[in-house]
C-alpha positions in Angstrom: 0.0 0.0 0.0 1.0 3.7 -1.1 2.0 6.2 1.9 0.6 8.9 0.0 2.0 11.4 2.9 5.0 11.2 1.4 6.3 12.0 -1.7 9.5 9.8 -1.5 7.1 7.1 -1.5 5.1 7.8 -3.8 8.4 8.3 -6.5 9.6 5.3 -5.5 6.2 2.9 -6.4 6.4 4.8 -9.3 9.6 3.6 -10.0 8.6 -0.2 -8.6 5.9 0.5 -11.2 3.8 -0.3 -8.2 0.9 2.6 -9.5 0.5 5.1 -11.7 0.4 8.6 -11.4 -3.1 7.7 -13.2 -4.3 5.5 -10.1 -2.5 8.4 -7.7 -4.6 11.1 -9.3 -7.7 8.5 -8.7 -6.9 8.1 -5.1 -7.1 12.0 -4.5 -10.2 12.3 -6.0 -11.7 9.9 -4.7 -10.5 11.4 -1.3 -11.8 14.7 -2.5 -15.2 13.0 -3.0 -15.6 11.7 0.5 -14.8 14.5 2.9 -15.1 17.5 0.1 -18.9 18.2 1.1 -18.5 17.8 4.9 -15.1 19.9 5.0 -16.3 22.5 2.3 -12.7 22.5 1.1 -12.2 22.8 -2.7 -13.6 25.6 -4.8 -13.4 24.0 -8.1 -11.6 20.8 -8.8 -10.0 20.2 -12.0 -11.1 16.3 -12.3 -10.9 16.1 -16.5 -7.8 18.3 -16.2 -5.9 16.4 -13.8 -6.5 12.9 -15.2 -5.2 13.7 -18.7 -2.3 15.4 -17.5 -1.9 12.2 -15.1 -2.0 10.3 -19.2 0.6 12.2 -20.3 2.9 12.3 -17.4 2.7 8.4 -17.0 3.9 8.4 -20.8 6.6 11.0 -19.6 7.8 8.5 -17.0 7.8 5.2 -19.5 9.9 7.7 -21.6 12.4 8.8 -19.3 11.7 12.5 -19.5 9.7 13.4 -16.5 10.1 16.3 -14.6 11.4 16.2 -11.0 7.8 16.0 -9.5 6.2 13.6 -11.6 3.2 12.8 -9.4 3.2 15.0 -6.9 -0.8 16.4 -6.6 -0.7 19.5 -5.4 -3.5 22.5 -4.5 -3.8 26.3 -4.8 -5.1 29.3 -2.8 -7.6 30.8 -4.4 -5.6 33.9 -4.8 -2.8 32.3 -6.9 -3.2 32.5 -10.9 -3.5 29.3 -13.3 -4.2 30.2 -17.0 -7.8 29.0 -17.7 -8.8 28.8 -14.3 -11.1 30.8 -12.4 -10.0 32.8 -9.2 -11.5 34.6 -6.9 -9.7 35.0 -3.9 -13.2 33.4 -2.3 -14.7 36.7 -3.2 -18.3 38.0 -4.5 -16.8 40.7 -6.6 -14.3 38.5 -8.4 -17.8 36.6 -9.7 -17.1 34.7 -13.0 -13.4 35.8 -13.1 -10.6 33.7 -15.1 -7.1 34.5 -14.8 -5.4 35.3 -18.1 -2.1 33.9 -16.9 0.1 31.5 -14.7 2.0 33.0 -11.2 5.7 32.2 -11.9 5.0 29.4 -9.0 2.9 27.4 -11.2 4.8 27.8 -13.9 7.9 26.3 -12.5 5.7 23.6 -11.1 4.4 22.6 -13.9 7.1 22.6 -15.9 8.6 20.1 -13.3 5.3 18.1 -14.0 3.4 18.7 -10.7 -0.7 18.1 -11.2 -3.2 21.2 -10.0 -5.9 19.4 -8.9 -7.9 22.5 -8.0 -8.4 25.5 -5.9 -9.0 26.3 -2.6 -11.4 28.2 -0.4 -9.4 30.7 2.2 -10.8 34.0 3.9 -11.7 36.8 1.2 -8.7 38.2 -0.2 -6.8 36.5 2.5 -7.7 38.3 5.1 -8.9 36.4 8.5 -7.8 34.4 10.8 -10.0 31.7 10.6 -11.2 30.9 7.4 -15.1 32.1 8.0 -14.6 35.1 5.6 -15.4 33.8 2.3 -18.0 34.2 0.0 -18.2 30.3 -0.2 -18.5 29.6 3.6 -16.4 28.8 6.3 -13.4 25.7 5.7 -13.6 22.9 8.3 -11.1 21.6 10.4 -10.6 17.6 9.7 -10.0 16.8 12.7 -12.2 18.5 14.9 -14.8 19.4 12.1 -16.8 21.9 14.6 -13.5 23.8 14.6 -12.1 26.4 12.7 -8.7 25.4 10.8 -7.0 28.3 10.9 -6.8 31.5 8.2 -6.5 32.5 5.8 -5.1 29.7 3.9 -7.2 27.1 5.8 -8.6 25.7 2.6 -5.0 24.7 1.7 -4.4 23.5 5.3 -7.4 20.9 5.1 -6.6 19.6 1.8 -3.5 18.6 3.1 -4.5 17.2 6.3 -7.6 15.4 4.9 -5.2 14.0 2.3 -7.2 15.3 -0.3 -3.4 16.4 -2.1 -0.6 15.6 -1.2 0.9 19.1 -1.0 -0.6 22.8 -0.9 0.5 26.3 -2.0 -0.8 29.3 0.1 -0.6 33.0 1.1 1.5 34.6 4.2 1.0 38.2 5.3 1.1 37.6 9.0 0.8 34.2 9.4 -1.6 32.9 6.8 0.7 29.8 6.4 1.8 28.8 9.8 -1.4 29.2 11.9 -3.5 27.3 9.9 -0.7 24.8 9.6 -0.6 24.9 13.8 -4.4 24.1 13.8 -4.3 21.3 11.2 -1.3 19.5 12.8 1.1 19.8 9.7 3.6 22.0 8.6 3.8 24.9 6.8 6.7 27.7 5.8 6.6 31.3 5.2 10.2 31.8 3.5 11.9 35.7 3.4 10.3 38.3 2.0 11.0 38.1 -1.2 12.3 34.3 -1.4 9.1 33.5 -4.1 8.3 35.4 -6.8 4.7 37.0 -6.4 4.0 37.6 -9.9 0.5 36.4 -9.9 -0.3 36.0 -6.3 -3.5 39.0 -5.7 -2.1 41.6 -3.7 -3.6 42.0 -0.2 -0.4 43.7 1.1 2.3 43.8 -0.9 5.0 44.8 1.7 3.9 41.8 3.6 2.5 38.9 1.2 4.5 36.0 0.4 3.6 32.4 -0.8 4.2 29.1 1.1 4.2 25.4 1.7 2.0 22.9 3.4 3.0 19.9 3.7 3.3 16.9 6.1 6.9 16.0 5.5 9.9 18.7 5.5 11.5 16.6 2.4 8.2 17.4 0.1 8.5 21.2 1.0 12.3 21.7 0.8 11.9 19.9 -2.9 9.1 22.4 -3.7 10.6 25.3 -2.5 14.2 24.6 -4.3 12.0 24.7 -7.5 9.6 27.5 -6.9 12.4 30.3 -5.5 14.6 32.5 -7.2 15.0 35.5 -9.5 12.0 36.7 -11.6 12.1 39.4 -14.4 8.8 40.2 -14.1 8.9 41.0 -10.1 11.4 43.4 -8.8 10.9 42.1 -5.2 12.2 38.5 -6.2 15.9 38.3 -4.7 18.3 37.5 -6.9 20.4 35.4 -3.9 21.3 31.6 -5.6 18.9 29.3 -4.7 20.4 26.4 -2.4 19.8 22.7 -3.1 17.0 22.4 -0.1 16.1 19.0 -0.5 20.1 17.9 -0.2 20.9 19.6 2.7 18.3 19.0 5.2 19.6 15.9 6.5 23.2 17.9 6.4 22.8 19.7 10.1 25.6 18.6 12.2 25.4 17.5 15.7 27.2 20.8 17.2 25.4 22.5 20.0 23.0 25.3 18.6 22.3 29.1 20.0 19.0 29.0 20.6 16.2 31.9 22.0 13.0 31.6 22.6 10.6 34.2 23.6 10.5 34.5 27.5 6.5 35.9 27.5 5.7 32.0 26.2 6.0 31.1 29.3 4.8 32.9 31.7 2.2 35.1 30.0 -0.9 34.4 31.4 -3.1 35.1 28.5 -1.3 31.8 26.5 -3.1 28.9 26.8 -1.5 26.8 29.2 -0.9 23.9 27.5 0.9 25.8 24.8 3.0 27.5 27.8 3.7 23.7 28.6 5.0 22.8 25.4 7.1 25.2 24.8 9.0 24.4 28.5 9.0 20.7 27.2 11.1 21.9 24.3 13.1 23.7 26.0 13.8 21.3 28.3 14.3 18.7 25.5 16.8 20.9 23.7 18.9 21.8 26.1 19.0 17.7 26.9 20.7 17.8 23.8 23.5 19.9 24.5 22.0 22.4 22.9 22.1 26.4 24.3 18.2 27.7 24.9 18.3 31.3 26.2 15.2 33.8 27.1 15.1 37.2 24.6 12.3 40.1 26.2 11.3 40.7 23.0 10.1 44.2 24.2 8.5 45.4 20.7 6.2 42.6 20.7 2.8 44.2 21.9 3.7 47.2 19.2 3.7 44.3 15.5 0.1 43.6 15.6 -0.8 47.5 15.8 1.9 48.0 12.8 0.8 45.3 11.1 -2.9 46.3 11.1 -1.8 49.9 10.1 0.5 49.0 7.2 -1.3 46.4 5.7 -4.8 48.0 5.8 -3.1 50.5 4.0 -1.7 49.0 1.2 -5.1 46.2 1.1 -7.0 49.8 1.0 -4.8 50.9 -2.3 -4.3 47.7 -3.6 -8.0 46.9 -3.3 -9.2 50.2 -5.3 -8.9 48.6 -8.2 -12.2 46.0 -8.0 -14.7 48.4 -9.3 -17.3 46.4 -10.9 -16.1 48.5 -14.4 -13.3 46.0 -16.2 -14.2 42.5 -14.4 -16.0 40.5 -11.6 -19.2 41.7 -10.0 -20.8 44.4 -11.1 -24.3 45.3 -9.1 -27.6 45.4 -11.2 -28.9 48.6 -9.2 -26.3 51.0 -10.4 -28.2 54.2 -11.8 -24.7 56.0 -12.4 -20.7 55.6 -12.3 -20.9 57.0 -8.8 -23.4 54.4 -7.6 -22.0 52.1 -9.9 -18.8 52.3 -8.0 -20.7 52.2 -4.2 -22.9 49.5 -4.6 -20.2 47.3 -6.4 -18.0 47.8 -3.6 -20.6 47.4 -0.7 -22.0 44.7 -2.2 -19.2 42.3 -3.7 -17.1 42.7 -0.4 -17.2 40.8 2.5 -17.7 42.4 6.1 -13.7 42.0 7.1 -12.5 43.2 3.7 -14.8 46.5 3.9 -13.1 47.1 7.3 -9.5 46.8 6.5 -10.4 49.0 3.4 -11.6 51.6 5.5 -9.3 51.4 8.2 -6.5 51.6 5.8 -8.4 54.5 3.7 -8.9 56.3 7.0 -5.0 56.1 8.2 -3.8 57.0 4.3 -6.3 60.2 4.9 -4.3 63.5 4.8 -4.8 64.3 8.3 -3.8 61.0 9.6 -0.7 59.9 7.5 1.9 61.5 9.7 0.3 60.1 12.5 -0.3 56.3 11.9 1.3 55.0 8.5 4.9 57.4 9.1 4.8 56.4 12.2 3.8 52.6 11.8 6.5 52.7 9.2 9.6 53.9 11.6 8.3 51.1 13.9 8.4 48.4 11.5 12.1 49.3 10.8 13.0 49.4 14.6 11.1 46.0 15.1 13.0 44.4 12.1 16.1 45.7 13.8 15.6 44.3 16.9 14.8 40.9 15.8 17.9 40.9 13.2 20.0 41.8 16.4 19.2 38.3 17.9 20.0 36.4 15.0 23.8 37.8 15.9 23.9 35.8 18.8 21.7 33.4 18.3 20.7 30.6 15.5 17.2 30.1 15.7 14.1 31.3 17.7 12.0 29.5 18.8 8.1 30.5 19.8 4.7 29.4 20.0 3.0 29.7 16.4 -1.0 30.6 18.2 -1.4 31.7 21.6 -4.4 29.2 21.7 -5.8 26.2 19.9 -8.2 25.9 17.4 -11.5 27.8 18.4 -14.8 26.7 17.6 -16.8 28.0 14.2 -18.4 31.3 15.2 -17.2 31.3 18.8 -15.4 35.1 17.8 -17.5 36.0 15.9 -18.1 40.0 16.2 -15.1 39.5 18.1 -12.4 41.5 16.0 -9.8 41.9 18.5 -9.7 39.0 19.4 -9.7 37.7 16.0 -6.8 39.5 15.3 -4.8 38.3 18.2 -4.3 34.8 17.0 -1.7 36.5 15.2 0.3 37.6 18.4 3.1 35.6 17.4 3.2 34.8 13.5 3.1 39.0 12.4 6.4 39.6 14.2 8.5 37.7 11.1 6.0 38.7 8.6 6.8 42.5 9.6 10.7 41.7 9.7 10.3 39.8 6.6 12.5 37.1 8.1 11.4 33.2 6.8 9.3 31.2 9.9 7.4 27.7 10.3 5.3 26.3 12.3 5.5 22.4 12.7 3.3 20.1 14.8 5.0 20.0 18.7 1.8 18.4 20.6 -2.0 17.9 21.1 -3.8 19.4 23.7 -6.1 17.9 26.3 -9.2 17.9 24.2 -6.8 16.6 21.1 -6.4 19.8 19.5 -3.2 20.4 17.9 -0.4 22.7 19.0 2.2 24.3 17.0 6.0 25.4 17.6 7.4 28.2 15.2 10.7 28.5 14.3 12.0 31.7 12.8 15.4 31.6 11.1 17.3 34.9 9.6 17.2 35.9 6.5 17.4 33.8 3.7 18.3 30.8 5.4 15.6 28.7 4.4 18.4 26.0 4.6 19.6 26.4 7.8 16.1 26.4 8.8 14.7 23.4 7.6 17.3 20.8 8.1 16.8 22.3 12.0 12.8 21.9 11.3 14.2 18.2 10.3 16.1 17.9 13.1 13.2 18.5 15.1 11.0 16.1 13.9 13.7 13.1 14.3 14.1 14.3 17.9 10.4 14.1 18.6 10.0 10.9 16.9 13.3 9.8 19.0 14.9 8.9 16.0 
């Protein structure tokens, strides 16, 4: 029988010619088939699609000439362009929409012979943290399915977790990835700002926004990101740094004693669940059993990234949002008696309660008598908070944190509760507003079962060192 968690696996029945990619493509939709109603995961699934792609890939493989991820099943966000395909970003007013064009991801996925099998639902535009804000309804969790799994990628979570795919491209703008990753019990990367090309990814903030992984095995998403990273012509924010060989090197950490810090409020900050408080002392205390060196950092900036991060990226959602008008594409409403309450009742309509209030918000601190006051000023904080958090990665290798300061909460227990809301992303925005590459991986389960996550944040651009230490981790809690 196939472990179809695993990509390794599934290469090497391949190459027993112990299945097909055919009969793998069958197994995921039969998967999809099952729990797809229940879990109100997929958006559109590209059944036809996928199986003749499956045709010709199996033809590639009997060839010789198949690319590097020949039958590997992957999903997208519904904010990430395929040629052909609609998207809209689980939106009203992106009704009927098709994109015109591939994101450089899936481009390079493709060309490495990786199958779309469809998209994903996720929070409108990718803003939420818990999946409820779509125009399509609210993503279950699979494992709890009265829970919420996490936003706003949680569609990409669950299709992983359910095994509906077998890996999962998504969104991060402050924690996206990693916190519905937490709450789904896999594992899921936000790489540096700037790591993946965005060209076709819809902008929510573009300061902030970067794609990442899900997957359930570290091998699977150092492979994927290896082929997904790098230079693009047609985004200036793409780095131009060389691209490492991820998937050689992430059995390559030595056994040398690490610096490691860890953020002292994890432990005794009330407000955390406890249970979360306790994992992260059992880590500690598990590290430093291994010779490595696990030191406290009073990260004193942190109760000042979630007001930054709600300030900058309103903003930018608030300009980058302008241009869904109802005039060119999408929605546009039927009760329109002029350009003026064309351009109104589009808006009020096609958008979603959460979207209309980080509009505004942002509109409001872009206003002329504001700016000085909140964006400037949000602005020279997010440089003095990147700072700060570069000056520990001078002493110290990794940082360690919790990825949620609770587990997942039940569907519509916050509701009308936008604080709240907004601080289950205590401790993912902090790397997002640094731009620094984090990941959340599966540490423990909570009482009730519910799955708790540890983040690990790395500096810049060392994706590398980061996952063979994400590796490491998992060995050493499977006491390999």
């Amino acid at each position: 029988m196939i472990d179809f968690s695993s990509f390794a696996s599934i290469r090497t029945a391949l190459h027993d010619k112990k299945t097909t990619v055919s009969a793998i493509v069958s197994h995921y939709l039969q998967v999809i088939e099952q729990k797809n109603s229940e879990l109100n995961v997929f958006l559109e699934v590209y059944t036809q699609e996928a199986q003749n792609r499956a045709l010709e890939i199996d033809k590639k493989l009997s060839e010789g000439t198949a690319g590097r991820l020949a039958g590997m099943v992957i999903s997208l966000k519904d904010v990430i362009c395929h040629k052909g395909h609609g998207l809209q970003a689980s939106s009203k007013i992106l009704e009927g929409f098709e994109s015109q064009f591939d994101a450089t991801v899936v481009t390079r996925l493709l060309a490495e012979d990786v199958i779309i099998i469809g998209r994903v639902g996720c929070d409108e535009f990718a803003m939420g943290s818990s999946n409820e804000n779509s125009a399509f309804g609210a993503v279950r969790n699979a494992d709890h399915p009265d829970r919420v799994p996490g936003g706003s990628s949680g569609g990409s979570a669950v299709s992983v977790q359910a095994g509906m795919c077998l890996l999962s491209l998504g969104s991060d703008t402050g924690g996206s990835v990693r916190q519905p990753a937490a709450f789904c019990n896999i594992i899921g990367l936000k790489p540096t700002y700037g790591r993946i090309s965005r060209y076709g990814l819809i902008a929510y903030a573009s300061s902030f926004d970067t794609i990442g992984i899900f997957s359930k095995q570290v091998e699977d998403m150092a492979l994927t990101l290896e082929i997904i990273a790098g230079a693009d012509d047609v985004d200036s924010t793409a780095s131009q740094k060389t691209v490492p060989a991820y998937s050689q090197s992430i059995d390559a950490m030595d056994k040398s004693p690490r610096k490691i810090a860890y953020l002292a409020r994890a432990l005794d900050d009330e407000s955390i669940n406890p249970e979360i408080r306790q994992m992260m002392a059992d880590t500690i205390e598990t590290l430093k059993a291994q010779g490595h060196s696990v030191e406290p950092v009073d990260f004193q900036l942190l109760d000042y990234t979630l007001p930054v991060y709600y300030i900058l990226s309103t903003a930018e959602a608030s300009t980058n949002l302008s241009r869904f008008d109802g005039i060119r594409y999408g929605y546009r409403s039927p009760d329109a008696q002029d350009l003026e309450s064309l351009y109104k009742k589009t808006r009020t309509e096609g958008f979603g309660q959460e979207v209309k209030r980080r509009i505004m918000l942002g509109t409001f601190v872009l206003s002329a008598d504001y700016y000085d006051a909140y964006f400037t000023k949000a602005q020279k904080v997010r440089r003095l908070i990147r700072e700060k958090m570069l000056e520990v990665f001078k002493n110290y290798d990794f940082w360690i944190m919790p990825t949620t300061p609770d587990t997942a909460f039940k569907i519509g227990e916050l509701k009308g509760e936008t604080v709240n809301m907004y601080l289950a992303d205590l401790f993912t925005v902090p790397a997002s507003t640094a731009g620094l590459p984090a990941i959340s991986i599966p540490q423990a389960k909570s009482s009730e079962g519910l799955a708790i996550g540890l983040q690990v944040v790395a500096n810049e651009f060392e994706e590398e060192q980061l996952l063979a230490f994400t590796n490491y981790l998992q060995k050493l809690k499977k006491g390999k």
